[in-house]
N, C-alpha and C positions, 0 to 999 in steps of 0.2 A: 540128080536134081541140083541146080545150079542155084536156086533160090533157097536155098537153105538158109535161116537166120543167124546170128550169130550166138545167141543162146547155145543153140543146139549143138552146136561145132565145140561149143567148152562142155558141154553137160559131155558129148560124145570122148573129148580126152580127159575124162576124169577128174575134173575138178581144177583149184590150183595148181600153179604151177610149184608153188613153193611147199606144196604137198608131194608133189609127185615124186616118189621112193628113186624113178632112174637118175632125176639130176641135184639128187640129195650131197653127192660127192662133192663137185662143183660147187654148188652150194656152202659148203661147208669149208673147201679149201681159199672160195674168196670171201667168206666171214673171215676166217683165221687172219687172212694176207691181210685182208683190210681193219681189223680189231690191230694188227701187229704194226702196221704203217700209223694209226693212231695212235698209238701206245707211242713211237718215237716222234712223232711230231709232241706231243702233247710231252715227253721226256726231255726232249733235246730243243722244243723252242716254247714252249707255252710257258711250263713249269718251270724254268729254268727265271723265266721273265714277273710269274707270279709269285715267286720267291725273294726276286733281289726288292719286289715292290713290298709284300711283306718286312724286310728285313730293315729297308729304306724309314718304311713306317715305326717298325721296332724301336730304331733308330731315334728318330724323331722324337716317338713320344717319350723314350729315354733319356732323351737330352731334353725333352721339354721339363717332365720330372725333375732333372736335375738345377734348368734354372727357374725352377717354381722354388725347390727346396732352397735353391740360395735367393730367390727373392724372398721365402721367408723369412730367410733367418737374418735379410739385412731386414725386413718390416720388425722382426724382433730386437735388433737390435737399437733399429730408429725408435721402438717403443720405449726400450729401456734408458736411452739417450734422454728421449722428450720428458721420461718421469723421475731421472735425475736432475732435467735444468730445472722440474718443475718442484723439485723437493729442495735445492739450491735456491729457488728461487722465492720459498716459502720460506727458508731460516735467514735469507737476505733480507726480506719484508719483517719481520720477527727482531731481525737484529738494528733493521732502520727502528721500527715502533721503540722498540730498547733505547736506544738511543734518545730518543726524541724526548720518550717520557723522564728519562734521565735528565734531561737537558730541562724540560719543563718543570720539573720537579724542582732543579736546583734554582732555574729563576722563581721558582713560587719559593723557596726559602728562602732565597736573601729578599725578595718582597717583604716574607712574614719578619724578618730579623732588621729589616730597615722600620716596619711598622711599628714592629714593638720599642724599636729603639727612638722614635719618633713619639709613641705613646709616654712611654718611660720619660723621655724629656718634657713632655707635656705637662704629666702623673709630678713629675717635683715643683714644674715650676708654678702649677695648683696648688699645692702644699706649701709651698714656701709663700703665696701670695696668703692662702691661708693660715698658715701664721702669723704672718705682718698684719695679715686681718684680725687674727684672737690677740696676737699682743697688743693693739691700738683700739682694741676692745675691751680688752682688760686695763688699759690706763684712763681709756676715757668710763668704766665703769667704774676704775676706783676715784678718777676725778670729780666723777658724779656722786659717789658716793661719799665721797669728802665733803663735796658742796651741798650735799643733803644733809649732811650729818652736823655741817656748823650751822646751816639754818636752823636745822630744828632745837640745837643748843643753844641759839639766839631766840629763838620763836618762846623756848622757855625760859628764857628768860637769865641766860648764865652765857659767862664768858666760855668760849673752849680755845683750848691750846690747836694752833694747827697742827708742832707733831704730835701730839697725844691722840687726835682724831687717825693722822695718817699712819700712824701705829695701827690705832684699833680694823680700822679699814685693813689693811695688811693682813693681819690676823683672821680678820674674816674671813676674805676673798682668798687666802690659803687653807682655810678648812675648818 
């Protein structure tokens, strides 16, 4: 029978081919050839290319490493730069303020020593006006008092001597 399906024609040989026990050899010897021809492609051009790329990258990130580690250490070093100018740059301010106050200091002292030396002169020649004041106060009270003392020796009715008054007055006005 010529119309035979095709079902039937494999159920009829047994199933798979790749079951069938006679062409297991075959089978088996172009597994091997073929596992063994990918083994050297994959030895001799794959691996060989996924290695230098590997190493490439190794590489790479080894020298990247390496100039991370020396950008560090010049960012360290730029750190420690910036916080010497900036410590230099605090005892430079420190030594300017020093200075200044120094300097202001010494013109507020010869200020104060010009002042007082302006007071001082001031301070005598008040003193000295006030003594030519108490002296011309003391002659015009002993004048007065001379002139009071012959009136009232007149007023009673008696001669006085003028130095015997200017005595007695003297005596007084000393104590």
């Amino acid at each position: 029978m010529a119309t035979e399906t095709p079902g039937a024609d494999a159920a009829s040989s047994g199933g798979m081919p790749q079951l069938d026990f006679s062409t297991w050899g075959n089978q088996i010897f172009w597994l091997v050839l073929t596992l063994i021809v990918i083994y050297f492609v994959l030895a001799r051009i794959a691996l060989p290319r996924i290695a230098a790329i590997l190493a490439e990258r190794q590489g790479t990130i080894t020298s990247d490493l390496a100039a991370a580690e020396d950008l560090k250490a010049k960012a360290e070093e730029a750190e420690a730069a910036y916080e010497k100018a900036l410590i230099d740059a605090r005892a430079e301010a420190h030594r300017i303020v020093a200075e200044a106050k120094a300097e202001i200091q010494g013109d507020l002292d010869a200020a104060i020593a010009k002042a007082d030396a302006e007071i001082a002169a001031k301070a005598a020649e008040s003193e000295k006006a006030i003594a030519e004041i108490r002296a011309g106060a003391l002659e015009a009270v002993k004048e007065v008092a001379g002139e009071t003392a012959q009136e009232i020796v007149a007023a009673m009715g008696g001669q006085a001597d003028a130095s015997a008054i200017a005595t007695a007055v003297d005596a007084r006005v000393k104590g």
